[in-house]
Every structure is written in C-alpha cells, then in structure tokens.
Phi, psi and omega in degrees: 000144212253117159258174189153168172258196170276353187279333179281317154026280195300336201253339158322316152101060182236166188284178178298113161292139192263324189206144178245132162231146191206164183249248164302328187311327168324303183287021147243018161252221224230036189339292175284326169291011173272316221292294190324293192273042161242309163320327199265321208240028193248177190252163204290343166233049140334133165250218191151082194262134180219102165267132184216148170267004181132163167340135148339139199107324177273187177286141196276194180291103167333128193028000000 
C-alpha cells in the first residue's frame, strides 16, 4: 500500500483508479490540484465520491 498525502498523489505510483473516495478531508486540501491530478490518474469511467455533512465544524455524517 502506497503512503502519501494529497500534495503527493501523482508520485505514488499508483495503477488507474476505478473509484476515489474522500470525506472532510477535502476541505484541507488543495481542492483544486487534488481534482486536477485525480483527473490524471483515475481511469475514463472513474468515479470520484467526496461525502461530507459540510464545512469543518459541522455536524458529522450519521453511523
């Protein structure tokens, strides 16, 4: 298994993703270059799911 952040994405060395999933953690990242190098390394019918109940802060997401 491949570690790293979101600033790291591309240098991981990972195969074409079918699907990304992410929660809050989005909203500290690099929103748009994360999008961008997901867009590089995801495959042409990829998904790319970000569940969040909202900004840092909010109530979190039920069970």
């Amino acid at each position: 298994m491949a570690a790293g952040d979101s600033n790291t994405l591309l240098s991981l060395g990972l195969p074409p993703l079918d699907l990304v999933v992410m929660g809050k953690s989005y909203h500290w990242m690099d929103r748009v270059q994360v999008l961008d190098d997901l867009d590089r390394i995801t495959t042409e019918q990829a998904g790319v799911v970000i569940l969040s109940a909202g900004p840092p802060g909010t109530t979190p997401l039920p069970g």
